[in-house]
DOVO-17382 format. One line per 3 residues: their letters; for each residue x, y, z of N, C-alpha, C. Coordinates in pm, whole numbers, plus 50000, padded with zeros to 5 digits. Layout:
N
A	X/Y/Z/X/Y/Z/X/Y/Z | ...
***
This chain:
177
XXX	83017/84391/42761/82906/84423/42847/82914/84336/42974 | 82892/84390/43052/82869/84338/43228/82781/84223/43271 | 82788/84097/43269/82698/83996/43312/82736/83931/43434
XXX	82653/83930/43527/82671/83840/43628/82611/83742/43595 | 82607/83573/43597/82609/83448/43566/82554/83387/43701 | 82500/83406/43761/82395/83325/43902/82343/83196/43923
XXX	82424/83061/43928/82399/82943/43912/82268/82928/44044 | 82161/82878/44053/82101/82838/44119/82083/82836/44251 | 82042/82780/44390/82081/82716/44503/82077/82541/44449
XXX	82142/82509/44558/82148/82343/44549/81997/82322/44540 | 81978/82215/44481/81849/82156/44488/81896/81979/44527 | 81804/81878/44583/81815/81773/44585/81837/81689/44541
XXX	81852/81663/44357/81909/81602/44275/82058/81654/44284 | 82091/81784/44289/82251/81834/44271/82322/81758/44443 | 82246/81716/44509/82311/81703/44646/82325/81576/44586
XXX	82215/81463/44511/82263/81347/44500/82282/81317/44384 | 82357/81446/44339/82454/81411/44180/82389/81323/44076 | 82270/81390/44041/82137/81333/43925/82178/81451/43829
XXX	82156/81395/43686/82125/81504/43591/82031/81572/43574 | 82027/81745/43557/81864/81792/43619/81913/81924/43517 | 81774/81902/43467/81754/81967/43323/81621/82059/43352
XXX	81553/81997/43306/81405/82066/43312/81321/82042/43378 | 81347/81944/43484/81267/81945/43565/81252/82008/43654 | 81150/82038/43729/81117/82193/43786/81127/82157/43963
XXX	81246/82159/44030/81269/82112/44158/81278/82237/44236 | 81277/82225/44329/81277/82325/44474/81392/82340/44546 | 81430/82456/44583/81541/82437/44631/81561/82363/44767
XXX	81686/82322/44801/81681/82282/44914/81650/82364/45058 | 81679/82356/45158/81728/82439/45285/81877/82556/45225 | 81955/82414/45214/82053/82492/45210/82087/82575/45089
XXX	82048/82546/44960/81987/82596/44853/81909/82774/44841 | 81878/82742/44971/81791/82886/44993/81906/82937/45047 | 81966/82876/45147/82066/82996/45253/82152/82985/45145
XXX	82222/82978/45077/82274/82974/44940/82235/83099/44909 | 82104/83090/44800/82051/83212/44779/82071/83339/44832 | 82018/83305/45001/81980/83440/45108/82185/83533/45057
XXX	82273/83437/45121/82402/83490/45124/82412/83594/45032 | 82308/83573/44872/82387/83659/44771/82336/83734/44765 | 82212/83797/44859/82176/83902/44908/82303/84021/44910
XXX	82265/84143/44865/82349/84270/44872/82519/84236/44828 | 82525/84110/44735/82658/84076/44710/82678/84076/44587 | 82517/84096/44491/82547/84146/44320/82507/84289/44318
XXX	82582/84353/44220/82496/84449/44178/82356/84483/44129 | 82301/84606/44171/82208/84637/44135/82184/84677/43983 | 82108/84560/43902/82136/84633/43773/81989/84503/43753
XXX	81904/84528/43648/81821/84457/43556/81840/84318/43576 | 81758/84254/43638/81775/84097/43618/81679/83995/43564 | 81744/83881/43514/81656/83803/43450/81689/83705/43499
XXX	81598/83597/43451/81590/83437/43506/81566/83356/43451 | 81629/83236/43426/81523/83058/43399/81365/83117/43450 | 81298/83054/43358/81168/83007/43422/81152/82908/43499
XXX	81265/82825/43548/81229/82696/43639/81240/82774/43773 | 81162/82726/43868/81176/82758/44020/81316/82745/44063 | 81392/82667/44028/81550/82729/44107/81560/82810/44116
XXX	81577/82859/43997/81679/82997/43944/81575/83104/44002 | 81406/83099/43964/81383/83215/43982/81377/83185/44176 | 81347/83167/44256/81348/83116/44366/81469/83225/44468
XXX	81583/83147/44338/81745/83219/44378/81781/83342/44373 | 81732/83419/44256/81659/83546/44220/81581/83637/44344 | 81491/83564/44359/81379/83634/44479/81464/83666/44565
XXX	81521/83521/44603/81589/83550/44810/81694/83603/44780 | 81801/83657/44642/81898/83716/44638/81841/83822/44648 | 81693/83877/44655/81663/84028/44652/81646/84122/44516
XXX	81609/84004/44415/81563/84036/44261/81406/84006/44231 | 81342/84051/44158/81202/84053/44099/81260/84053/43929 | 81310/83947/43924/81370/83903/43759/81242/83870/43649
XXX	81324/83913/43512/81186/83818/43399/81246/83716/43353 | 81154/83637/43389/81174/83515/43339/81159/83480/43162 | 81246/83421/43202/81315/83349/43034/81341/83232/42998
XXX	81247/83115/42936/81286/82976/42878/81391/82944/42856 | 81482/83050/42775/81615/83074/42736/81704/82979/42769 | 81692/83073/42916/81797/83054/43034/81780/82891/43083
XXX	81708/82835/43078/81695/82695/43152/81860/82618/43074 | 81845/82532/43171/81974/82434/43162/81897/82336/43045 | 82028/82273/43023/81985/82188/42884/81944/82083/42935
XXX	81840/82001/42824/81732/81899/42834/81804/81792/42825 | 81801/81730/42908/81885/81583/42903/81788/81467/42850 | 81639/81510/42808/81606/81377/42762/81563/81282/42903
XXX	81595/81140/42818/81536/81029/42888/81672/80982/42994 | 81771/81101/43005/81858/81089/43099/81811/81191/43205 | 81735/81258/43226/81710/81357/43321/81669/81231/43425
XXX	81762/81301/43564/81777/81216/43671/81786/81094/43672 | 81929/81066/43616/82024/80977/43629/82097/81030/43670 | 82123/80891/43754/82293/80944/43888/82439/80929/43815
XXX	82499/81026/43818/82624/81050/43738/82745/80912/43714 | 82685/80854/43878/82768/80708/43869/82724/80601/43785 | 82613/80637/43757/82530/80463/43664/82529/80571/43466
XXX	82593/80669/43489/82560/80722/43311/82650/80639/43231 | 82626/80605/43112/82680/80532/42999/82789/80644/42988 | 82913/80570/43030/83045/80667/42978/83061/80790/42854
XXX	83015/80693/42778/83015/80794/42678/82955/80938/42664 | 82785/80918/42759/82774/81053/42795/82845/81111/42894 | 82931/81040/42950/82992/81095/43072/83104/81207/43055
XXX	83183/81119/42904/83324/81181/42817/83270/81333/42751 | 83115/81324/42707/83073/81419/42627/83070/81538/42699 | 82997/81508/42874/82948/81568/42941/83092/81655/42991
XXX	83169/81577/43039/83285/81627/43078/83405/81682/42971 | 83381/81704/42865/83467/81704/42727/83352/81866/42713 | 83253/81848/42733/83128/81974/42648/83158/81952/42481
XXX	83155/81869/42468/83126/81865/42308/83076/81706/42262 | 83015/81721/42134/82918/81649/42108/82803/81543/42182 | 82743/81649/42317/82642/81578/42375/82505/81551/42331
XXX	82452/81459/42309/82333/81430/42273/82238/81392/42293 | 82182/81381/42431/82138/81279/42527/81995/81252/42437 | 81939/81122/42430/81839/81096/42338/81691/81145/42403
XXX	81660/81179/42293/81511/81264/42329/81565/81438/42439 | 81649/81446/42417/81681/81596/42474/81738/81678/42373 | 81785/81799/42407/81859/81861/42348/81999/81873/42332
XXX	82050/81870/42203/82197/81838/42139/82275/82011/42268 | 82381/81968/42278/82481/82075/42332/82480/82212/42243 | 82494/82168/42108/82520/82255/41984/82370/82371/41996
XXX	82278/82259/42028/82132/82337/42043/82098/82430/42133 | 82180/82375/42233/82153/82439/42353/82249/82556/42408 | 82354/82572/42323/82462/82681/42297/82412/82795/42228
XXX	82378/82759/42139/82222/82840/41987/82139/82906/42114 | 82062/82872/42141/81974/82944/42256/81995/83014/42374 | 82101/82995/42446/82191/83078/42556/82230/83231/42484
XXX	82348/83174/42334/82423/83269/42302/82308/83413/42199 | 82218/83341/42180/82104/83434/42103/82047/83478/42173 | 82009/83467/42303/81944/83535/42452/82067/83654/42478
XXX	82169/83590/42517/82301/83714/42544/82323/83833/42448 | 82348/83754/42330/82339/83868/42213/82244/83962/42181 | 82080/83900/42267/81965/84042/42267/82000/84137/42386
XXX	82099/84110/42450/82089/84179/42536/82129/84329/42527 | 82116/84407/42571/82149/84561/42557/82218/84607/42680 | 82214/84586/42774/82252/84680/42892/82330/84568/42968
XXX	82412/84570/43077/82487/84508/43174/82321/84454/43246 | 82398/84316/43321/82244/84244/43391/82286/84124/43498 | 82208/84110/43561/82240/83985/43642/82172/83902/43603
XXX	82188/83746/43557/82151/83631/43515/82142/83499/43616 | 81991/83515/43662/82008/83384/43748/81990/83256/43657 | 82039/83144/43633/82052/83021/43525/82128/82906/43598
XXX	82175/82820/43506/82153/82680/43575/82323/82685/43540 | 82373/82565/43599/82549/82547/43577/82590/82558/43431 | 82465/82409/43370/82553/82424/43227/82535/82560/43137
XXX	82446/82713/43169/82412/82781/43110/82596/82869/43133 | 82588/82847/43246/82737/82930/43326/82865/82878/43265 | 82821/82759/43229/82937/82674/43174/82982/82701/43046
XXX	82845/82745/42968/82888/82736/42808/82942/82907/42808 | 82901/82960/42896/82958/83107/42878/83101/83125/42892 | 83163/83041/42979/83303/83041/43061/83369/82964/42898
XXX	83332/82870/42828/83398/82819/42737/83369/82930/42661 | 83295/83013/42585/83310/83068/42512/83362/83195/42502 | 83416/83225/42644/83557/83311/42697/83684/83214/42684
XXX	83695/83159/42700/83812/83066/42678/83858/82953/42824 | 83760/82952/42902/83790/82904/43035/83687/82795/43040 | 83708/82701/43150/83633/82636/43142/83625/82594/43335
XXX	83514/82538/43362/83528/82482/43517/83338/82487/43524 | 83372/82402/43644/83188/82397/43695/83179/82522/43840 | 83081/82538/43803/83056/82664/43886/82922/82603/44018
XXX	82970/82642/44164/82899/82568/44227/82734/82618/44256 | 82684/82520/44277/82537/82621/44354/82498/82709/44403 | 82472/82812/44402/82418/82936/44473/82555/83042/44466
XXX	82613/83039/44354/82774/83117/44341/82768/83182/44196 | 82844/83316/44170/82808/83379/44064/82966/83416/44016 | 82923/83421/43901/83083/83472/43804/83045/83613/43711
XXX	83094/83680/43721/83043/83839/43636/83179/83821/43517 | 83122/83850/43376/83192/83812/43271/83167/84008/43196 | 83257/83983/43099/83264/84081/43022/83249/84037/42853
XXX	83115/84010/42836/83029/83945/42755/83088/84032/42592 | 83127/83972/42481/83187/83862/42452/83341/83857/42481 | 83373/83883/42625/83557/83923/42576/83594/83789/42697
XXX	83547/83849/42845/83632/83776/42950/83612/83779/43054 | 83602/83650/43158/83607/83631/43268/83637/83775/43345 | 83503/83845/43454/83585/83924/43535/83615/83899/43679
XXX	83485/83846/43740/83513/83771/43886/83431/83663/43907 | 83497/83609/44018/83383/83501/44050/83305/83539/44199 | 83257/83498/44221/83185/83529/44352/83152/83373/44408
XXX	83241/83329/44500/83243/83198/44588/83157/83205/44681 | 83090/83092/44689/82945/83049/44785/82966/83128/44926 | 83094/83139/45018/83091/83236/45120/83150/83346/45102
XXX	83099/83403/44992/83125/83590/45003/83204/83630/44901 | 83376/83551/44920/83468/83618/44876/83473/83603/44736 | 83530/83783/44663/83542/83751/44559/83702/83671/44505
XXX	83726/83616/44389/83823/83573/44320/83818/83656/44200 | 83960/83683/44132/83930/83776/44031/83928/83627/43901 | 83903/83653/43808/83944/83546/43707/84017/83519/43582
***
């Protein structure tokens, strides 16, 4: 099935490389023109969203009226939400960058937060566009067999459960994948 994967616009923690989970931030300026670009550049098909203001935000100015979904939010980092990537205890750093066994204390385990993405996808019925957060984009790309960070306001359309089909880079062009 047909998913487009819609990472966010930048927001102000992603400009100064903080971990940002659930907290409910605004996009930036450029965050929005982010957004505006992906105007007339997804298909028209059913869309859904995070309930955090990024995503749905990103949604709107892409020219969507999405339902929002808890689902979709990026995973809870706990009593690490907004910490700067340079001061994190390595070890979450190895986990973070490894995607396996993250645990950040008082948040949600990786394993948990894989459980809730992949049970949202699996209700799905029809091809859709998905506005969501990196690590939501992230666990999808591993569970095709690929892996990479996907930037702000940039979309990847997958062929849900098989394979990577394109990416869609922050100025326009597509990449196949």
């Amino acid at each position: 099935m047909e998913l487009w994967l819609v990472r966010h616009g930048e927001t102000l923690w992603n400009r100064e490389g903080r971990l940002l989970g659930w907290t409910d931030l605004p996009l930036t300026a450029e965050g929005e023109a982010q957004a505006r670009r992906l105007k007339g550049a997804l298909p028209s098909l059913p869309a859904f969203s995070s309930d955090l203001l990024r995503a749905r935000r990103t949604a709107e100015l892409a020219g969507f009226s999405p339902r929002l979904y808890p689902e979709l939010r990026e995973i809870h980092f706990g009593t690490l939400e907004g910490a700067p990537w340079e001061t994190l205890d390595p070890r979450y750093k190895e986990a973070l960058l490894r995607f396996q066994g993250f645990h950040p204390p008082g948040g949600e385990s990786l394993s948990a937060f894989q459980e809730r993405v992949f049970r949202f996808l699996e209700g799905l019925k029809a091809p859709a566009v998905l506005f969501t957060h990196g690590g939501v984009v992230r666990a999808v790309l591993r569970a095709l067999g690929e892996d990479g960070l996907v930037p702000p306001g940039s979309a990847v359309a997958v062929d849900w459960p098989r394979r990577v089909l394109v990416r869609l880079a922050l100025d326009g062009e597509e990449a196949t994948g």
